[in-house]
DRENTORKOL-3810 file (N, C-alpha, C; in nm, 4 decimals):
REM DRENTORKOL-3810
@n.u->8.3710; n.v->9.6101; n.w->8.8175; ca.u->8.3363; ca.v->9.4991; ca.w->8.9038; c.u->8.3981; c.v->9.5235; c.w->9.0411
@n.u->8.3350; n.v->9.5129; n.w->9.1183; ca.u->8.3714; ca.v->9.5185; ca.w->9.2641; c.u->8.4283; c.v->9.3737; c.w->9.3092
@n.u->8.5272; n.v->9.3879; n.w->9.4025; ca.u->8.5870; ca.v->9.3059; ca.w->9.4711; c.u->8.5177; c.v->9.2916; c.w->9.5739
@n.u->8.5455; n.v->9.1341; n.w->9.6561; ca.u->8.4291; ca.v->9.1207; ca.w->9.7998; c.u->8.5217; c.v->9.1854; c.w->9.9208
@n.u->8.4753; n.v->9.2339; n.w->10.0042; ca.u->8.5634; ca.v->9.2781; ca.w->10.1025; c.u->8.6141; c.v->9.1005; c.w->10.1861
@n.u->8.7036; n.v->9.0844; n.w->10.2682; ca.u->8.7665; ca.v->9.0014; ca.w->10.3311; c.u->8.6521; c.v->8.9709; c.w->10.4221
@n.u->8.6649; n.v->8.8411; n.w->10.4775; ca.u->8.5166; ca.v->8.7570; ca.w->10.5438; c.u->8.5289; c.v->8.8213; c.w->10.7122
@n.u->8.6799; n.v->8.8765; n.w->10.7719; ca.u->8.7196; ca.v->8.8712; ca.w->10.8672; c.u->8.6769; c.v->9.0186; c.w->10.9323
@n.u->8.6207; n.v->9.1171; n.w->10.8335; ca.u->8.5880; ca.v->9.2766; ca.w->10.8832; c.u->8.5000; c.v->9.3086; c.w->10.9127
@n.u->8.5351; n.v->9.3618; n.w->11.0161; ca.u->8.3508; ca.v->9.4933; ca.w->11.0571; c.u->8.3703; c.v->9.6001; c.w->11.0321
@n.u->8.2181; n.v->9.6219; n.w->11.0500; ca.u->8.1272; ca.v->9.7111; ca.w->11.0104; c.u->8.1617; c.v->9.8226; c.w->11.1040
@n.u->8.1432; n.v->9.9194; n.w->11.0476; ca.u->8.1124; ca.v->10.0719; ca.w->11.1362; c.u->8.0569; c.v->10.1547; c.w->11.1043
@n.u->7.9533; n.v->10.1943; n.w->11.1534; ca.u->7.8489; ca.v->10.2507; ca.w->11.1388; c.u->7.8598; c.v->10.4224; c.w->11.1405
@n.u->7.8907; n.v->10.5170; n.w->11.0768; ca.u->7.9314; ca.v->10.6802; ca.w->11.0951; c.u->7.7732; c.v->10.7583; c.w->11.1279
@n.u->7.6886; n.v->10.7104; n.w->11.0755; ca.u->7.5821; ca.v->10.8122; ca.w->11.0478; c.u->7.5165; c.v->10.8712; c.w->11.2019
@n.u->7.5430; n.v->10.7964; n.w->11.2730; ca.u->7.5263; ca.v->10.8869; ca.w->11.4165; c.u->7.6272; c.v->10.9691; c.w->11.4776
@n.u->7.7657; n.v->10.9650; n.w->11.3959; ca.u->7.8458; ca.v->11.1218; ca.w->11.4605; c.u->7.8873; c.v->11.1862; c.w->11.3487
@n.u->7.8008; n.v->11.1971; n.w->11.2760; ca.u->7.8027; ca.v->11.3374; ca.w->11.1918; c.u->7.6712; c.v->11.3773; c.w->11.1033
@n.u->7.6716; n.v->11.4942; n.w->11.0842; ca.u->7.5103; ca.v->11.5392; ca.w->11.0162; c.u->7.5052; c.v->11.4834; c.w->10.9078
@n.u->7.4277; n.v->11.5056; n.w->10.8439; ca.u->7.3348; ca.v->11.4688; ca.w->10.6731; c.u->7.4402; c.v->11.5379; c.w->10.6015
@n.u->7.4773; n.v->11.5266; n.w->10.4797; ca.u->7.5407; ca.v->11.6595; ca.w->10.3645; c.u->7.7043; c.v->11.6409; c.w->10.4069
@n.u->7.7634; n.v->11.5699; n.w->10.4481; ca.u->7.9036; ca.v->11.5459; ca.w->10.5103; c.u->7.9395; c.v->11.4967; c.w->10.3647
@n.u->8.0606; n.v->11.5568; n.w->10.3221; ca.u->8.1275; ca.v->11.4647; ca.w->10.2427; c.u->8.2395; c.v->11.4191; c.w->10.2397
@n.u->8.3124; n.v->11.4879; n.w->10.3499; ca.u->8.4566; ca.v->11.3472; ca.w->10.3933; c.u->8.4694; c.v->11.3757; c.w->10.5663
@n.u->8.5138; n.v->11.3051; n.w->10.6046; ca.u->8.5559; ca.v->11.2467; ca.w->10.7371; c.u->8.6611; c.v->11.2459; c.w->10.8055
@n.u->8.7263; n.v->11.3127; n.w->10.8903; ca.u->8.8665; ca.v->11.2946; ca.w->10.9530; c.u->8.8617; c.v->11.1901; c.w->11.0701
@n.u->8.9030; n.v->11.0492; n.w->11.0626; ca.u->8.9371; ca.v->10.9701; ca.w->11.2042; c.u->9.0380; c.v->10.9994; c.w->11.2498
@n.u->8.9940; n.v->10.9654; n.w->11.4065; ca.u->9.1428; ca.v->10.9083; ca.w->11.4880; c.u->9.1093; c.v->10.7314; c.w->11.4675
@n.u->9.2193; n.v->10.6526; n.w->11.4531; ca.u->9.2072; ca.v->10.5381; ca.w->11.4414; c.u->9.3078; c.v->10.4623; c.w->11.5898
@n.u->9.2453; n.v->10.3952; n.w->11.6437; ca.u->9.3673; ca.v->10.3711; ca.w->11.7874; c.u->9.3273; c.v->10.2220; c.w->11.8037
@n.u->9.4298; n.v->10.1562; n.w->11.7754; ca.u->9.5050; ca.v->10.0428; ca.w->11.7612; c.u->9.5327; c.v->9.9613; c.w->11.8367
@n.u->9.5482; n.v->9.8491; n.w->11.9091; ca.u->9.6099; ca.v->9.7576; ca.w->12.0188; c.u->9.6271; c.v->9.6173; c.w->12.0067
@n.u->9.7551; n.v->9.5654; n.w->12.0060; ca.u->9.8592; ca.v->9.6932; ca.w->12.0740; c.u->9.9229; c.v->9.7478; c.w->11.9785
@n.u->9.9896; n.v->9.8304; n.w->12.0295; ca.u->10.0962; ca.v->9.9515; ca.w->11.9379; c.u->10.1526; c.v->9.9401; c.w->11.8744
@n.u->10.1873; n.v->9.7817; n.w->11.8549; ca.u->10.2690; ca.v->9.7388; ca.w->11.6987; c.u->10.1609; c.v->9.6787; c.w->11.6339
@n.u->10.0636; n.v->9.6415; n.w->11.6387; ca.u->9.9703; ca.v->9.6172; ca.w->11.5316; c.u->9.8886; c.v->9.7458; c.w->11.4169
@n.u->9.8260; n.v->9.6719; n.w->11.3519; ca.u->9.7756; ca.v->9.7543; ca.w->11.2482; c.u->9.5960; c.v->9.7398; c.w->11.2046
@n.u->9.5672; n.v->9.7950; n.w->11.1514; ca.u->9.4237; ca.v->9.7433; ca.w->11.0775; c.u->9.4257; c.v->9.8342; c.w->10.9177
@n.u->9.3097; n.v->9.7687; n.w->10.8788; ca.u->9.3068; ca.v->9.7972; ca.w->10.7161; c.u->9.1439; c.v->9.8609; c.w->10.7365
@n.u->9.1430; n.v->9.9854; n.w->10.6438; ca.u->9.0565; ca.v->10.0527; ca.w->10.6618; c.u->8.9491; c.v->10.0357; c.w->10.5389
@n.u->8.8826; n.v->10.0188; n.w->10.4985; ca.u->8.8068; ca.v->10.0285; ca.w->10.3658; c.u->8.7122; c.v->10.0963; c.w->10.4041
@n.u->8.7115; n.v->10.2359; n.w->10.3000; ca.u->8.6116; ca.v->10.3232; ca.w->10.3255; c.u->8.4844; c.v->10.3235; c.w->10.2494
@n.u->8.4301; n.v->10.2534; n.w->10.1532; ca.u->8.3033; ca.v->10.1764; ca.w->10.1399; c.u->8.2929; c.v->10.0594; c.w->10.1068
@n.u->8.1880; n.v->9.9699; n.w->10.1086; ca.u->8.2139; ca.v->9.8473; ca.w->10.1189; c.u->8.2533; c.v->9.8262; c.w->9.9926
@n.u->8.2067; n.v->9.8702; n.w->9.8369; ca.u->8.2474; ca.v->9.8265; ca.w->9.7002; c.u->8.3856; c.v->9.8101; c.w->9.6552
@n.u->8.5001; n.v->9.8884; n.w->9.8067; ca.u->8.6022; ca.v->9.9409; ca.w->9.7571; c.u->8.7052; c.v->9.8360; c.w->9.8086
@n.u->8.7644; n.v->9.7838; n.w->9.6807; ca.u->8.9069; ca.v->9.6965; ca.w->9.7254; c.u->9.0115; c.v->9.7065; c.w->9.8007
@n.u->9.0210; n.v->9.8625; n.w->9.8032; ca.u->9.1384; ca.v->9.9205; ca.w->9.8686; c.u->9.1264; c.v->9.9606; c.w->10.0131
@n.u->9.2392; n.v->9.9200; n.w->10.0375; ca.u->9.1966; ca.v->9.9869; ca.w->10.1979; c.u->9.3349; c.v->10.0253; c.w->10.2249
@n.u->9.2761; n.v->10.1302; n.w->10.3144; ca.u->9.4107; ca.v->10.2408; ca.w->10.4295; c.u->9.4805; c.v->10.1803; c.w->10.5154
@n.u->9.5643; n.v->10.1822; n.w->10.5048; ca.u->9.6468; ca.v->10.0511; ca.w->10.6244; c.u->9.6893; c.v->10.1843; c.w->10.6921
@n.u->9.6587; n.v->10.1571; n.w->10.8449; ca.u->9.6492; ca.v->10.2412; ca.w->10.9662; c.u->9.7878; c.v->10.1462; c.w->11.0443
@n.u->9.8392; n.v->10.2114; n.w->11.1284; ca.u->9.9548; ca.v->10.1499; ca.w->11.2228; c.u->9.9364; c.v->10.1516; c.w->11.3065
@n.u->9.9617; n.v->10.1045; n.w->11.4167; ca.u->9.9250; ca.v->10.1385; ca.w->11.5633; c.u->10.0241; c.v->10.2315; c.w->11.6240
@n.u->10.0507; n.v->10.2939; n.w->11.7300; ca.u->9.9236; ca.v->10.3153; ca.w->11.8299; c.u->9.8065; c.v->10.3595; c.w->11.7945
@n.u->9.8481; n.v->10.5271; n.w->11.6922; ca.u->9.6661; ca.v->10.5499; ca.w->11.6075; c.u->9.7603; c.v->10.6232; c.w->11.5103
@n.u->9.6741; n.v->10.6860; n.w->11.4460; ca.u->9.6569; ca.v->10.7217; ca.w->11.2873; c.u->9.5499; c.v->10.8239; c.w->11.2723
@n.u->9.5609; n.v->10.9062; n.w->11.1793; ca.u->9.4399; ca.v->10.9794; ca.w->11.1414; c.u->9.4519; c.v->10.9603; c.w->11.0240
@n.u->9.3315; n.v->10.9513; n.w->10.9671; ca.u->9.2791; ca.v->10.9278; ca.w->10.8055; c.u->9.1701; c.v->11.0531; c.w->10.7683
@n.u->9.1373; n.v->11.0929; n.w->10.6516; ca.u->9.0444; ca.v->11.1538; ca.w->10.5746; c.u->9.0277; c.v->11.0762; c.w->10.5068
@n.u->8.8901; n.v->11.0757; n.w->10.4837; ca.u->8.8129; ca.v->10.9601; ca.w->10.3844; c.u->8.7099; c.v->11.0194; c.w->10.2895
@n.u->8.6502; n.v->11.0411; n.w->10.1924; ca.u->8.4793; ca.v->11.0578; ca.w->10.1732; c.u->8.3764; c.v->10.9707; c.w->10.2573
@n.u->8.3266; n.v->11.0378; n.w->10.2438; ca.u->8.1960; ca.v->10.9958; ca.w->10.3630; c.u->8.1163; c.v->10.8190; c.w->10.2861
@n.u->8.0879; n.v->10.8706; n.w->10.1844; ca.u->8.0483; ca.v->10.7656; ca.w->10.0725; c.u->7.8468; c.v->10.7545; c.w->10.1615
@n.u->7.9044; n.v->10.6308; n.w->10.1702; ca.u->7.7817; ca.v->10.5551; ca.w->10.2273; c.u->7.7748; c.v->10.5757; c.w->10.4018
@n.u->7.8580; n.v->10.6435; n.w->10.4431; ca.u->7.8574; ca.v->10.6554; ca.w->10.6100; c.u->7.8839; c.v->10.5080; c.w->10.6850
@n.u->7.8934; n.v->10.3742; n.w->10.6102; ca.u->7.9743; ca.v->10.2919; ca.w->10.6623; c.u->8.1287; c.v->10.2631; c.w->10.5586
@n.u->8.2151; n.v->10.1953; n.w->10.6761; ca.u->8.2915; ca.v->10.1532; ca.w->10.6796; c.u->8.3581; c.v->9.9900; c.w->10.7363
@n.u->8.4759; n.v->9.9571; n.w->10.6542; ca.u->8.5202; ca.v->9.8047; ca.w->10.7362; c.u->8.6499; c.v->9.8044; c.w->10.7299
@n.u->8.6439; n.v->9.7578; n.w->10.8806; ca.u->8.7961; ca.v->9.7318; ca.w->10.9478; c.u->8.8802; c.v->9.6310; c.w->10.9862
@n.u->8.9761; n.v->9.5775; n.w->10.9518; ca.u->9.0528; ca.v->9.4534; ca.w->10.8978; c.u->9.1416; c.v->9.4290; c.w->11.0173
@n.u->9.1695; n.v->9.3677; n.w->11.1160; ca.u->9.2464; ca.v->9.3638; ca.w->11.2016; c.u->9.3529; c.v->9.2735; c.w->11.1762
@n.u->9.4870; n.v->9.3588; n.w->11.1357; ca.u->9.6007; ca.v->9.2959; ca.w->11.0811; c.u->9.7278; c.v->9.3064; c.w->11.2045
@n.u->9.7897; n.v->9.2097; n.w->11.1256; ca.u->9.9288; ca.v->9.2400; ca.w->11.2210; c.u->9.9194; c.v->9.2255; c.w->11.3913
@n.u->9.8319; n.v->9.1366; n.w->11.4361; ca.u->9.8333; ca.v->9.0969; ca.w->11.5686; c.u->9.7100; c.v->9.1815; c.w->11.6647
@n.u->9.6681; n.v->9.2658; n.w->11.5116; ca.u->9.5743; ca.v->9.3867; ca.w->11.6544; c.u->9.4236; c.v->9.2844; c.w->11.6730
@n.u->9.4068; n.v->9.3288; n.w->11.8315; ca.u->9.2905; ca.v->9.2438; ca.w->11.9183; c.u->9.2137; c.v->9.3492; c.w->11.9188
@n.u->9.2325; n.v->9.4726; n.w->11.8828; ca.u->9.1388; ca.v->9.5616; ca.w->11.9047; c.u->9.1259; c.v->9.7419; c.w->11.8298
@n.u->9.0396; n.v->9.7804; n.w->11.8254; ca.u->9.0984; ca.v->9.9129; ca.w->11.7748; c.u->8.9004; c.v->9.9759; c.w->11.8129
@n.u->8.9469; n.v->10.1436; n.w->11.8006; ca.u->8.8377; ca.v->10.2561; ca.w->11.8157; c.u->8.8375; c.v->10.3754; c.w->11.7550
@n.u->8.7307; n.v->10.3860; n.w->11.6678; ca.u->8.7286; ca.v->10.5061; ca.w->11.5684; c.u->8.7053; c.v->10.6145; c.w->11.6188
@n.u->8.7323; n.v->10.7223; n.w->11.6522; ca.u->8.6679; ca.v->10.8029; ca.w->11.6421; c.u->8.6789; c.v->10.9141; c.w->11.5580
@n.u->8.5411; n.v->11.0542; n.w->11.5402; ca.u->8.5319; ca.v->11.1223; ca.w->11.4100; c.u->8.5887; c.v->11.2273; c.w->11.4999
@n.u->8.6883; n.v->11.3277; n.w->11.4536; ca.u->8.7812; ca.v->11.4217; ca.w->11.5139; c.u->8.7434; c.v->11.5540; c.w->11.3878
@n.u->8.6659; n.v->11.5223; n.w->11.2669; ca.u->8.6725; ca.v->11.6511; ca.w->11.2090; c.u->8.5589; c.v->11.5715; c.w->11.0917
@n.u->8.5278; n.v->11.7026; n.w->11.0047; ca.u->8.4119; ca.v->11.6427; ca.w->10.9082; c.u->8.4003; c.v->11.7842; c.w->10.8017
@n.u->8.3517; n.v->11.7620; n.w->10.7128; ca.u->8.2993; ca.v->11.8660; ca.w->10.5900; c.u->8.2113; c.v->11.8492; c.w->10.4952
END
């Protein structure tokens, strides 16, 4: 049984910066401000999520479904993914 993700996260969309056949993902994750954090869930079915710190973070993920949702914890107003590596 899947858990619901939290009412408060977005969406991010991967499938326009990386090809077809990808099966995991390296982010930069960058944070604001620098003591805040966000929570990463790398498909939506999945309960768990990557707690990222600020300023940034890099994560590897599986690709899954090419989206993702991001939880803005700990005071952060903002944050920006980007894909820094892929396989």
């Amino acid at each position: 049984m899947t858990k619901a993700l939290p009412p408060d996260t977005s969406e991010v969309f991967l499938h326009s910066l990386v090809p077809k056949g990808v099966q995991s993902v390296t982010l930069n994750v960058k944070i604001k401000p620098r003591t805040a954090a966000v929570l990463v869930y790398p498909s939506p079915g999945d309960p768990y999520a990557i707690r990222c710190n600020g300023p940034f973070h890099e994560i590897t993920i599986g690709y899954g479904t090419g989206n993702i949702h991001v939880q803005k914890v700990d005071g952060a107003v903002s944050f920006e993914i980007d894909v820094i590596g892929y396989e």
